[in-house]
N, CA, C and O of each residue as an XYZ file, in Angstrom:
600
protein
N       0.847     -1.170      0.000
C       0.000      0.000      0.000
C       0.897      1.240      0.000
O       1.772      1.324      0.862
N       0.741      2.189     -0.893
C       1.513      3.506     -1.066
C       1.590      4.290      0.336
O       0.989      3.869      1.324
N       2.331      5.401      0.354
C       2.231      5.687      1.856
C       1.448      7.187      1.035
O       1.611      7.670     -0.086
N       0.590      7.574      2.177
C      -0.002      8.794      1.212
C       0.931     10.047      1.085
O       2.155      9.929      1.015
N       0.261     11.297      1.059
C       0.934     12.057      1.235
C       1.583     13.162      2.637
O       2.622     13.753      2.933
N       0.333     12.965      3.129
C      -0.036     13.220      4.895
C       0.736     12.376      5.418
O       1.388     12.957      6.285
N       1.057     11.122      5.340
C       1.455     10.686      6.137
C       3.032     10.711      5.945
O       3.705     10.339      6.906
N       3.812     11.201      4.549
C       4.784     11.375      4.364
C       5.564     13.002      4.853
O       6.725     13.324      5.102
N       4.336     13.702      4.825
C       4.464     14.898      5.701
C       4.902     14.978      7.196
O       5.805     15.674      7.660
N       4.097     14.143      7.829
C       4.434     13.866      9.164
C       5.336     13.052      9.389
O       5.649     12.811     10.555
N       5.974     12.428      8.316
C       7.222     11.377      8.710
C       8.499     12.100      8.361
O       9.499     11.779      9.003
N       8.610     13.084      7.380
C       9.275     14.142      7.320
C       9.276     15.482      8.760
O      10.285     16.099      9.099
N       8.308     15.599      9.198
C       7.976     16.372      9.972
C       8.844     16.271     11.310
O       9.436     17.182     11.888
N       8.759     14.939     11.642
C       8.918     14.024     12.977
C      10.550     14.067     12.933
O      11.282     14.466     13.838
N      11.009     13.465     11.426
C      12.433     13.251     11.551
C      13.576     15.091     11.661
O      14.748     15.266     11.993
N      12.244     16.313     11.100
C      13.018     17.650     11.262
C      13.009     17.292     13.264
O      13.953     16.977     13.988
N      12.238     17.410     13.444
C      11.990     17.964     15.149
C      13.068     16.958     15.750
O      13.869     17.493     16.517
N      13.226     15.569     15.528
C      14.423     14.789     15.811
C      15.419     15.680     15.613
O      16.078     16.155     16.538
N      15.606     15.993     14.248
C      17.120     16.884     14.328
C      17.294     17.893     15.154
O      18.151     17.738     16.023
N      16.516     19.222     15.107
C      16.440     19.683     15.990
C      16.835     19.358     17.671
O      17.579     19.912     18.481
N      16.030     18.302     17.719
C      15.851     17.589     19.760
C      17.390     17.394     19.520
O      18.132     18.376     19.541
N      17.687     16.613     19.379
C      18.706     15.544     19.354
C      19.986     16.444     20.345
O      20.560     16.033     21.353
N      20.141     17.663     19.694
C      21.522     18.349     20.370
C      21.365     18.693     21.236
O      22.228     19.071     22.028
N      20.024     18.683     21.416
C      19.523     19.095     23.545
C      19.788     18.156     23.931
O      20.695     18.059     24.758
N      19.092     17.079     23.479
C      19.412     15.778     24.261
C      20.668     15.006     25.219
O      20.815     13.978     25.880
N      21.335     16.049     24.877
C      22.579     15.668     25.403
C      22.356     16.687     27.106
O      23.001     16.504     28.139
N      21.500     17.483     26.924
C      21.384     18.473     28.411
C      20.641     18.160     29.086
O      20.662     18.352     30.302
N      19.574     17.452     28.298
C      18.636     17.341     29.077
C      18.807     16.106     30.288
O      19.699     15.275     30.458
N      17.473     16.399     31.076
C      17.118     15.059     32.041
C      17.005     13.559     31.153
O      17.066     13.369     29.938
N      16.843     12.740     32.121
C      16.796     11.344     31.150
C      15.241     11.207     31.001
O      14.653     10.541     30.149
N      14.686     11.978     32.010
C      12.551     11.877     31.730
C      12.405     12.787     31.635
O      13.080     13.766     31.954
N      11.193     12.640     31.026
C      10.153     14.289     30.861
C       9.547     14.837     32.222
O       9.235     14.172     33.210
N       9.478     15.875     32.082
C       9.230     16.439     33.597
C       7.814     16.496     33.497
O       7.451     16.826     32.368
N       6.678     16.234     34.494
C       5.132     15.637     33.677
C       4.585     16.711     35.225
O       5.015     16.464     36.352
N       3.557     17.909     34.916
C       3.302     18.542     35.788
C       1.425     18.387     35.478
O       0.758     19.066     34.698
N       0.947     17.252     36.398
C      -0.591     17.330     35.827
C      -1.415     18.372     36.375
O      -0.946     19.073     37.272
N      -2.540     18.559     35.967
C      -3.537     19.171     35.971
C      -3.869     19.278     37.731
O      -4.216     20.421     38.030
N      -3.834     18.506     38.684
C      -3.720     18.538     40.224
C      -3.163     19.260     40.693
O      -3.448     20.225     41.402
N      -1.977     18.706     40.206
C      -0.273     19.350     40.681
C      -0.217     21.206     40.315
O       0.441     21.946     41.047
N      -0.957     21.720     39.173
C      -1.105     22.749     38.416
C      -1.700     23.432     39.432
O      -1.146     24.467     39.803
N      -2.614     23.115     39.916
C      -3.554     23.812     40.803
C      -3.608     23.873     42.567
O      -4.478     23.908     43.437
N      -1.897     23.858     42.473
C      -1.546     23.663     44.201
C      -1.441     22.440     44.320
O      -2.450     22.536     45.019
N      -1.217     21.377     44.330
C      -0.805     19.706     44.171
C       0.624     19.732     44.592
O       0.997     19.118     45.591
N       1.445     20.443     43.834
C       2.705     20.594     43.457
C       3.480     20.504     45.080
O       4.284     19.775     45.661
N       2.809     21.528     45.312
C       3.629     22.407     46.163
C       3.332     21.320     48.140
O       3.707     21.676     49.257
N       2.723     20.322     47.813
C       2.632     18.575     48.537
C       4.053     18.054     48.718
O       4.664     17.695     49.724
N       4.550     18.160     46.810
C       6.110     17.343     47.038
C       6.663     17.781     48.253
O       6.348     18.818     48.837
N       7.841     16.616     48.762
C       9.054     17.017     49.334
C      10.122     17.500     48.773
O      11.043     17.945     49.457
N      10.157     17.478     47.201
C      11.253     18.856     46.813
C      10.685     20.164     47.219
O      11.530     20.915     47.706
N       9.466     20.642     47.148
C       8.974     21.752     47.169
C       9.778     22.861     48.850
O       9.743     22.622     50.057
N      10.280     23.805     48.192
C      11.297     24.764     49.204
C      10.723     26.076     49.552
O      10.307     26.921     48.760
N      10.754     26.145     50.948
C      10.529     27.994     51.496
C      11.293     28.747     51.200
O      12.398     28.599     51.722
N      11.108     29.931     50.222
C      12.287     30.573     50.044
C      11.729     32.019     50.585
O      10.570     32.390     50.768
N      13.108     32.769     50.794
C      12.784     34.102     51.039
C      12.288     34.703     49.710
O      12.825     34.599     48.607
N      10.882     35.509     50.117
C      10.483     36.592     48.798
C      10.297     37.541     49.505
O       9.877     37.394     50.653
N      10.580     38.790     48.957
C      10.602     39.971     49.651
C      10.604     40.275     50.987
O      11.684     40.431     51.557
N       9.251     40.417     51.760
C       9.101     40.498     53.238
C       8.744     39.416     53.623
O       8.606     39.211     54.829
N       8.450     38.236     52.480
C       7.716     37.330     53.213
C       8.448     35.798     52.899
O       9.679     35.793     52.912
N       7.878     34.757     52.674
C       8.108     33.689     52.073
C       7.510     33.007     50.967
O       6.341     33.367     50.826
N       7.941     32.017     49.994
C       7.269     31.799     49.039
C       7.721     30.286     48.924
O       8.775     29.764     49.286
N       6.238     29.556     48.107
C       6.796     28.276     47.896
C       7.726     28.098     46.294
O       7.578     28.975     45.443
N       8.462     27.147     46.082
C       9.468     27.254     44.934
C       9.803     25.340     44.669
O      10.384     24.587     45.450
N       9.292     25.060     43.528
C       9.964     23.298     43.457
C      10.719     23.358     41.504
O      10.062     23.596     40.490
N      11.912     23.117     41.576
C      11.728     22.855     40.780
C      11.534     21.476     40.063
O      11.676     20.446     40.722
N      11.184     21.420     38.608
C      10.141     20.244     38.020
C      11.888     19.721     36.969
O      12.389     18.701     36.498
N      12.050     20.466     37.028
C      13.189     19.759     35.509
C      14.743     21.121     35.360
O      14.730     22.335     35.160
N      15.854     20.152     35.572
C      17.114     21.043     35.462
C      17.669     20.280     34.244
O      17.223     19.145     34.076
N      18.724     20.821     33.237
C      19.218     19.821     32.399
C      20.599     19.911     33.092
O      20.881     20.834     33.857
N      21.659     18.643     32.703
C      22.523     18.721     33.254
C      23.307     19.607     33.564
O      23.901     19.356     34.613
N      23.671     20.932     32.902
C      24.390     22.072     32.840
C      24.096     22.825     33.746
O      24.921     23.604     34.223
N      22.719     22.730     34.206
C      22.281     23.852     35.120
C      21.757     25.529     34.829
O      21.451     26.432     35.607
N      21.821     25.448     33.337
C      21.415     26.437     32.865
C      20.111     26.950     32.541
O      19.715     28.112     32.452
N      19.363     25.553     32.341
C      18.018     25.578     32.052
C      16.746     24.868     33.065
O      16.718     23.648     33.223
N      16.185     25.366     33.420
C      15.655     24.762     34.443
C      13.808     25.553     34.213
O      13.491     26.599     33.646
N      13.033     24.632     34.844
C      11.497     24.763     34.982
C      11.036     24.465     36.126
O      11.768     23.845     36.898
N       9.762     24.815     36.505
C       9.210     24.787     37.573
C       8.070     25.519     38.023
O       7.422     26.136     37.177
N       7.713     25.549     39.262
C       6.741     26.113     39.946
C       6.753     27.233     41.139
O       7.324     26.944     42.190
N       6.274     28.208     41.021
C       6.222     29.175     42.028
C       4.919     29.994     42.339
O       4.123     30.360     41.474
N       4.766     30.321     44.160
C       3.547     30.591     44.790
C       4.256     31.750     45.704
O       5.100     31.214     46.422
N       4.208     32.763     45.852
C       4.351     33.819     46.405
C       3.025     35.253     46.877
O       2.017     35.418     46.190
N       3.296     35.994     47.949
C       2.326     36.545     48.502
C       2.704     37.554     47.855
O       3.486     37.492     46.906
N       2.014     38.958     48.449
C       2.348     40.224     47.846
C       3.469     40.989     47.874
O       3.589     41.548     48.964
N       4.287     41.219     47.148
C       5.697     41.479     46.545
C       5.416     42.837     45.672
O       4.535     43.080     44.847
N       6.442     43.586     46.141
C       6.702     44.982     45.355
C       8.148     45.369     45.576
O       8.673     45.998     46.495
N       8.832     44.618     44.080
C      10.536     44.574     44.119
C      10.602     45.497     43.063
O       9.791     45.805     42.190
N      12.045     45.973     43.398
C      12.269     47.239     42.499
C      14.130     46.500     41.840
O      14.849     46.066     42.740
N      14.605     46.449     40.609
C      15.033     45.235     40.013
C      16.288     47.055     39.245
O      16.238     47.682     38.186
N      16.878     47.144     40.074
C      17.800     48.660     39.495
C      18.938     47.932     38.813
O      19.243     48.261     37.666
N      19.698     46.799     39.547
C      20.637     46.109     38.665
C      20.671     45.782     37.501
O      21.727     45.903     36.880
N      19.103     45.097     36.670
C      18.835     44.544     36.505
C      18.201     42.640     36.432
O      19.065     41.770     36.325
N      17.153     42.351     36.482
C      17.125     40.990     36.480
C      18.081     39.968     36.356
O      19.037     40.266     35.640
N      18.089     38.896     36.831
C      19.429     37.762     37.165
C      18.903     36.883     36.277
O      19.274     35.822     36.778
N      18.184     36.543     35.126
C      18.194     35.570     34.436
C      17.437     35.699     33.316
O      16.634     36.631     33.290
N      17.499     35.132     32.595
C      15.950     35.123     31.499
C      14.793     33.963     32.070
O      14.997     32.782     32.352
N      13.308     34.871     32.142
C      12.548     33.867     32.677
C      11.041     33.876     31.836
O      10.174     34.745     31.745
N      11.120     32.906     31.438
C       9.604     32.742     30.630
C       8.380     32.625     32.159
O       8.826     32.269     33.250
N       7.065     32.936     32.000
C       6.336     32.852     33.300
C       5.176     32.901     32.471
O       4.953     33.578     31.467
N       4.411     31.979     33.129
C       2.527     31.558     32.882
C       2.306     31.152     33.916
O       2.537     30.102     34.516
N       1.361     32.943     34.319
C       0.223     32.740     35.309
C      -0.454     31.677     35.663
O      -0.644     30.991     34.659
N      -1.049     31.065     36.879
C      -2.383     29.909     36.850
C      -2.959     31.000     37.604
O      -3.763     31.581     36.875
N      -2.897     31.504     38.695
C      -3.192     32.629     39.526
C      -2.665     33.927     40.064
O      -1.469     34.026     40.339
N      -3.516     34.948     40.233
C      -3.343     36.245     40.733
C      -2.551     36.855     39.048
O      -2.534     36.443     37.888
N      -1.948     38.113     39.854
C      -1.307     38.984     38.968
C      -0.246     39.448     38.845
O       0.390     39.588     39.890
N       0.205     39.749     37.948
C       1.966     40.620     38.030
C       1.748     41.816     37.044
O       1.480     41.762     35.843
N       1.976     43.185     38.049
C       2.740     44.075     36.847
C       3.895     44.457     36.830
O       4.523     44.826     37.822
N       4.376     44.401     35.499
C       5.662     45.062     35.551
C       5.921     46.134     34.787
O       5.724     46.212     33.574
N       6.359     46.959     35.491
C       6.603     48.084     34.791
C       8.407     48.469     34.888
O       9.224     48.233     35.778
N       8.562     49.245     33.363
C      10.240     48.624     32.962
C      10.189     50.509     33.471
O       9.295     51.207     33.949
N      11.622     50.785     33.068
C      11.812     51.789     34.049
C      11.726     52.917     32.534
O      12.179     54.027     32.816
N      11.294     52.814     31.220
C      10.864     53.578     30.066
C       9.503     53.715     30.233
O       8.845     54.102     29.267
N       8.937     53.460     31.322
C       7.610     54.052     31.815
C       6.110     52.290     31.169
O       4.891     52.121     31.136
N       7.137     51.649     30.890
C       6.358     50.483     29.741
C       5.615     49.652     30.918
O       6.191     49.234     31.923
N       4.089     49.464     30.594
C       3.375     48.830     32.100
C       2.907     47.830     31.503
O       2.065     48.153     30.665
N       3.131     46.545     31.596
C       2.747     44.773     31.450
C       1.877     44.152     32.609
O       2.349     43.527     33.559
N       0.919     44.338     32.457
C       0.015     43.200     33.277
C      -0.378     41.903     33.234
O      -1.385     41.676     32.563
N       0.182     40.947     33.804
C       0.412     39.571     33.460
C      -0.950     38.922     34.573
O      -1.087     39.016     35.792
N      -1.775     38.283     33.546
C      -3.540     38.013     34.380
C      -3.341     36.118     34.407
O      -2.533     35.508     33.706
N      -3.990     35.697     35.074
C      -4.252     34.351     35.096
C      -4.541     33.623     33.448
O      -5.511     34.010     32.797
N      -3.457     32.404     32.814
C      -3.547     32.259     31.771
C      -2.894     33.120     30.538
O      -2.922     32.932     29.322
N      -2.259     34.199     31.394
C      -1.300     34.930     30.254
C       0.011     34.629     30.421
O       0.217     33.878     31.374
N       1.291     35.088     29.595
C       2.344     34.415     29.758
C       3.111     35.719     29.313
O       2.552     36.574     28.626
N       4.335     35.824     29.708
C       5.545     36.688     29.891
C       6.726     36.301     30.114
O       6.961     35.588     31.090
N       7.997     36.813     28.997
C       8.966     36.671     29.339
C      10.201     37.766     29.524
O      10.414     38.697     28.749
N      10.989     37.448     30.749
C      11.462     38.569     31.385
C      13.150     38.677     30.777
O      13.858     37.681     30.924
N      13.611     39.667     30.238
C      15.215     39.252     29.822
C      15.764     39.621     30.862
O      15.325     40.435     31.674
N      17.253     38.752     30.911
C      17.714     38.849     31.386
C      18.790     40.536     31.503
O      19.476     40.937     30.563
N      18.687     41.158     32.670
C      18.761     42.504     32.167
C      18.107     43.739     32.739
O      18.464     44.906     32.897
N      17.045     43.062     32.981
C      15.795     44.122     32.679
C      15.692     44.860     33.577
O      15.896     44.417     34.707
N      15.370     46.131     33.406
C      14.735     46.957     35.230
C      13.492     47.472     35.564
O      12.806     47.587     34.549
N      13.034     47.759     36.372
C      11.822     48.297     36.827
C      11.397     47.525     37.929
O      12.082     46.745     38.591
N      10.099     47.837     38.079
C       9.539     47.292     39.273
C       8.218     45.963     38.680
O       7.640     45.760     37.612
N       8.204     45.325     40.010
C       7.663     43.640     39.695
C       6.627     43.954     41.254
O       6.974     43.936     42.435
N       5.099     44.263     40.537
C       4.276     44.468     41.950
C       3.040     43.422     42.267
O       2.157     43.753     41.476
N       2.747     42.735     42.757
C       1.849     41.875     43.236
C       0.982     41.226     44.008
O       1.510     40.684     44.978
N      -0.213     41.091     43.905
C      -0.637     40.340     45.588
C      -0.776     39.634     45.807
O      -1.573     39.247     46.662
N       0.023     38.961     45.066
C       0.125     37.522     45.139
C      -0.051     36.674     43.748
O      -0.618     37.111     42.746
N       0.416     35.655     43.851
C       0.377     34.479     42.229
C       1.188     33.498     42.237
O       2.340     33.560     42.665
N       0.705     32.617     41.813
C       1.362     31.165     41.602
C       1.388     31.245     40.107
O       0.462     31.712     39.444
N       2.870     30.602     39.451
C       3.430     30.434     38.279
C       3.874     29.701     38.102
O       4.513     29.173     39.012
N       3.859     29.113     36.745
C       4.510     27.944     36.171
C       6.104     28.703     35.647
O       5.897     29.796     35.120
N       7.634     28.307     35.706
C       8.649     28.783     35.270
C       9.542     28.661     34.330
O       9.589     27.458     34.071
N      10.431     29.352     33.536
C      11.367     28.365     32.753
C      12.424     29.548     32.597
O      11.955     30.628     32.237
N      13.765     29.475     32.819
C      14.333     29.720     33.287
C      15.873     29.156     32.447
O      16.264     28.005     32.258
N      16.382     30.221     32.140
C      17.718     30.072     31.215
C      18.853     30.883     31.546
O      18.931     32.075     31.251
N      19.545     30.372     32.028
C      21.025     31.243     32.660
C      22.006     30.658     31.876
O      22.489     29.530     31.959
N      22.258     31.628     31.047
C      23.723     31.153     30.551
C      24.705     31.049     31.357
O      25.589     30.294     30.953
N      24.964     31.767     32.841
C      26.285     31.488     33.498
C      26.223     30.883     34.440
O      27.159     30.730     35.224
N      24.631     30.215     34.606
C      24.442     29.020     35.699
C      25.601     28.038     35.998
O      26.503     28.252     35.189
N      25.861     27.208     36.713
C      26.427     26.575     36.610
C      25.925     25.409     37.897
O      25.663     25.811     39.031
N      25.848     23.942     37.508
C      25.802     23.113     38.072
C      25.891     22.866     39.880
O      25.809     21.732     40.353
C-alpha cells in the first residue's frame, strides 16, 4: 500500500523535530518532567522537593520540576504573597512565566506597564529593570542562565 501524502508529511515532519531535539538531548534530564492538571492547581507544592524561600518580606513556595545537566536551564513552579521589588541592577536571568493565579505588573523603568492576568504568559530578559508588583500568584517557570552553573 503507497504511503499517502499526509502521512509522508508527518514522517518528514517528525524526523526535522528529531534533528532539531537531538543536540539538547545531550542536556537534558533522562525523563520528561510531567506537571498534571492537580499538581497545576496547588498539588505541586505537597512534594518534598517543594522549598521555602525568602520573597521579599515574606516567604514563598518554589519546586523545581526539571534542570538539564548544565544547570542552565531549568522549569518549575512558584507561589508567592504580595511582593513589590524594584530590580535597578537589573534581572538575574531570562525567565519565561505563565500565570495559573493572581497577577503581576511590571513596569520597565521607560515608563512600559505589562500586566500579566491568570492564563497569560511573559517573558522577562535577562537585564531588565523596573519594578515587579503583586498580591500575590502562583506560576509555572522556565528559566535560562547562561552562566548558571551546576
Amino acid at each position: 500500500m503507497p504511503i499517502s501524502l499526509t502521512m509522508t508529511r508527518k514522517a518528514l515532519l517528525a524526523a526535522a523535530v528529531c534533528a532539531l531535539v537531538s543536540p539538547l538531548a545531550a542536556l537534558a534530564d533522562e525523563q520528561p518532567a510531567y506537571i498534571p492538571k492537580t499538581d497545576v492547581h496547588g498539588g505541586i507544592f505537597k512534594r518534598t522537593a517543594t522549598k521555602k524561600v525568602k520573597d521579599g518580606d515574606g516567604t514563598a513556595l518554589d519546586i523545581t520540576t526539571f534542570a538539564s545537566k548544565d544547570g542552565k536551564f531549568t522549569t518549575g513552579m512558584y507561589e508567592a504573597g504580595a511582593e513589590h521589588e524594584e530590580y535597578k541592577d537589573g534581572y538575574e536571568v531570562n525567565e519565561y512565566i505563565y500565570l495559573i493565579k493572581g497577577s503581576i505588573k511590571l513596569t520597565s523603568t521607560d515608563g512600559t506597564v505589562i500586566v500579566v492576568a491568570p492564563g497569560e504568559a511573559a517573558t522577562i530578559p535577562k537585564g531588565w529593570k523596573g519594578h515587579w508588583d503583586t498580591d500575590g500568584y502562583t506560576k509555572l517557570w522556565v528559566i535560562y542562565d547562561p552562566a548558571a552553573k551546576k
